[in-house]
C-alpha positions in Angstrom: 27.5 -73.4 -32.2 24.1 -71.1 -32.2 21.5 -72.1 -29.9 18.3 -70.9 -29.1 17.3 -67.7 -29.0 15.4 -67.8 -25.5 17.5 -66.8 -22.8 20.8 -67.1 -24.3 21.4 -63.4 -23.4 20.2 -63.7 -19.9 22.2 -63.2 -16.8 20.8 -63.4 -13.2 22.2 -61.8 -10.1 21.6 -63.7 -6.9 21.0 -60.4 -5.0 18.5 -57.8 -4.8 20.7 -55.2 -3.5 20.4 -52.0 -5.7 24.2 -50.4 -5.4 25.0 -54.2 -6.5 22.4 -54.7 -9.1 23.3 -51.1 -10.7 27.3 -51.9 -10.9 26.5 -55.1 -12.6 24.2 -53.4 -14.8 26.8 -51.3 -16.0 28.8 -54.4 -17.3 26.1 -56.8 -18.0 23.0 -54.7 -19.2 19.7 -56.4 -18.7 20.9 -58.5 -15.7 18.1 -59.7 -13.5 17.7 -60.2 -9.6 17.0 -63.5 -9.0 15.1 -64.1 -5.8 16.8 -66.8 -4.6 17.4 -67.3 -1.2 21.4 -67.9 -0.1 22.1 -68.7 3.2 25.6 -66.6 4.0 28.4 -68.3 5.7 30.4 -66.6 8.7 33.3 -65.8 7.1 35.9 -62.7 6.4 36.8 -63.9 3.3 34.8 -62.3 0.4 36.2 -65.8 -1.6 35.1 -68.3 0.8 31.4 -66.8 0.8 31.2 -66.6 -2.7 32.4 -69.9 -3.1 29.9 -71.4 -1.0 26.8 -69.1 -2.6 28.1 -70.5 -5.6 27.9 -74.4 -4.5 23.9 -73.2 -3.8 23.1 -71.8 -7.1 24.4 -74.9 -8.8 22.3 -77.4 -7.0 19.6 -74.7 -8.4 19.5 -75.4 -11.9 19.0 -72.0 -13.2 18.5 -71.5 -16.7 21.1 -68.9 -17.3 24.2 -68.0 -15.8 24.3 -67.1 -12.4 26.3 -64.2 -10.7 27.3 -64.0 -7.5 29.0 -60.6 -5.8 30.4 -60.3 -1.6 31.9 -57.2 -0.8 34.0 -57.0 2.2 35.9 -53.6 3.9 39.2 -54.9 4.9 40.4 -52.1 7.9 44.1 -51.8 8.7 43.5 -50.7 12.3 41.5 -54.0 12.9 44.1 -56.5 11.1 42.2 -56.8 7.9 38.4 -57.2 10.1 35.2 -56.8 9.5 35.6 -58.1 5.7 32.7 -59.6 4.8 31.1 -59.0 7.9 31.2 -55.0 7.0 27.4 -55.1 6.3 26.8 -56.4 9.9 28.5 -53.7 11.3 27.1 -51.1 9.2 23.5 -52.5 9.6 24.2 -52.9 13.8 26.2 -49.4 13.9 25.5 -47.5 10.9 28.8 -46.8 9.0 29.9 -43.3 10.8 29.6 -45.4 14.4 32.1 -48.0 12.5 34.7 -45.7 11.0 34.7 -43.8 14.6 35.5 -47.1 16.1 37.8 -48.5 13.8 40.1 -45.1 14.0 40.5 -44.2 17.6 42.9 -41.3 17.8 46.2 -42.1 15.9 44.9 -45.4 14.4 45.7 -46.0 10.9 43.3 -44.8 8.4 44.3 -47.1 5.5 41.2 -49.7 4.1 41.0 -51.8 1.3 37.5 -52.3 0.1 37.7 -56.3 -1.9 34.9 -57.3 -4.3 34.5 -61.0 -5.2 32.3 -62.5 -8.2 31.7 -65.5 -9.1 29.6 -67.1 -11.9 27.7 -70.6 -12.3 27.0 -71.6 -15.6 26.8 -75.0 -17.1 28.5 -77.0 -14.7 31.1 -75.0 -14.3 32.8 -72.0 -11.9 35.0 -69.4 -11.7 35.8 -66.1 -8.8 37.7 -63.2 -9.5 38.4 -60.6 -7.0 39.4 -56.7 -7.5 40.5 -54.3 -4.9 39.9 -50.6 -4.5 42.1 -48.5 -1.9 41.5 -45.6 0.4 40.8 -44.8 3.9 38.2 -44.2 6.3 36.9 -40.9 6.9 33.4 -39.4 8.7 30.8 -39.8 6.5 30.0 -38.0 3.2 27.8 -38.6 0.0 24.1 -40.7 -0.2 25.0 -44.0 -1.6 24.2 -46.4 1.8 26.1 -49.7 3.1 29.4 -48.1 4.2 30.0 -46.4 1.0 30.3 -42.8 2.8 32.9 -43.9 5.1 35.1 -44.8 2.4 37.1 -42.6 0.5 39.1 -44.1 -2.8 42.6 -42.8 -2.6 43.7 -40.4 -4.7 40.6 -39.0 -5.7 39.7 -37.1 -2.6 35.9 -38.4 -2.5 34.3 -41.2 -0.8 32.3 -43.9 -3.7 29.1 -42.7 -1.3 29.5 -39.2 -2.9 30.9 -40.3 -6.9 28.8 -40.2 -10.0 28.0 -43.2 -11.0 30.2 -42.7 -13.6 33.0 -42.3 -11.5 32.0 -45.2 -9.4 32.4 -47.6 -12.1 36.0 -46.3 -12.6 37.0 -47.0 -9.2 34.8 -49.9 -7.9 36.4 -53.1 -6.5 33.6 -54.9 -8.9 34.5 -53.5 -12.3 37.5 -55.4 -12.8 36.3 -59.2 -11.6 32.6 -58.4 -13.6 34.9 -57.9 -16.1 36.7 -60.9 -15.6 33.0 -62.9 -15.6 32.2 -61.2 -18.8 35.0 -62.2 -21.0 35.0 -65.8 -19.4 31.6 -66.1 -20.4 32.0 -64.7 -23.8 35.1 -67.7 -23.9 32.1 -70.3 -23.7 29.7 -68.8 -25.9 27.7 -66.9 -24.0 27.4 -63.4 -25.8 25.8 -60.7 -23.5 
């Protein structure tokens, strides 16, 4: 079942963030930003906003499949909040304001950081979500969002201050852009 050569390989990204586009990059090389403009729901639920970027890009059309990524920082000391909202925070507060107001003396530490993807191709759609652990701590390493905040448990360094190498070890994204890759591969699409 060959078709034609002209954009069979291509994979867009509905987002123009860099950390995003880089991680994605890693997994599926030669992925472009599309500028397409998503409107985001209100939501804590990485899912549920994926879901409904997802209905969006399929009224779009595109002529390739689609990815779409929401990251949400899950804080025990706030029952599981900001989620999805983290970038709010972290845009409003910068992310050592957050982390000092999540963890007032004695709070738990503990934070989950969740990745959701989902892909649009053909008609069809799928999520998969991955989860990274750690805790919040003050602020260390250059990445930006709330990266430096966040410090992957058991490795003693926040994903603001890995290599990139080490980044895409411990990532909430690897394992769901995995996830997209092989479901893609499933329906022909070889990247």
């Amino acid at each position: 079942m060959s078709q034609p050569a002209t954009g069979t390989n291509r994979i867009l990204l509905a987002s123009e963030n860099p950390i995003k586009l880089e991680e994605v990059a890693a997994v599926f090389p030669g992925v472009e930003p599309a500028a397409v403009e998503l409107t985001e729901i209100q939501s804590t639920d990485v899912q549920v906003v994926v879901e409904h970027k997802l209905d969006q890009v399929a009224q779009l059309d595109l002529p390739a499949p689609v990815l779409v990524e929401d990251t949400g920082l899950f804080v025990e000391s706030w029952n599981g909040l900001p989620g999805a909202l983290v970038k709010w925070f972290v845009e409003g507060m910068g992310a050592q304001r957050l982390k000092e107001a999540a963890l007032p003396p004695g709070a738990p530490a503990g934070a989950t950081a969740v990745s959701a993807v989902g892909i649009a191709w053909r008609g069809e759609r799928q999520v998969w979500t991955g989860r990274t652990e750690g805790r919040l701590i003050d602020a260390r390493g250059g990445l930006g969002g709330w990266t430096p905040v966040f410090e992957v448990a058991d490795t003693g360094r926040t994903l603001g201050e890995m290599s990139f190498a080490d980044r895409m070890r411990w990532t909430m994204r690897r394992a769901p852009l995995e996830h997209a890759r092989a479901w893609l591969r499933d329906r022909g699409h070889h990247h």
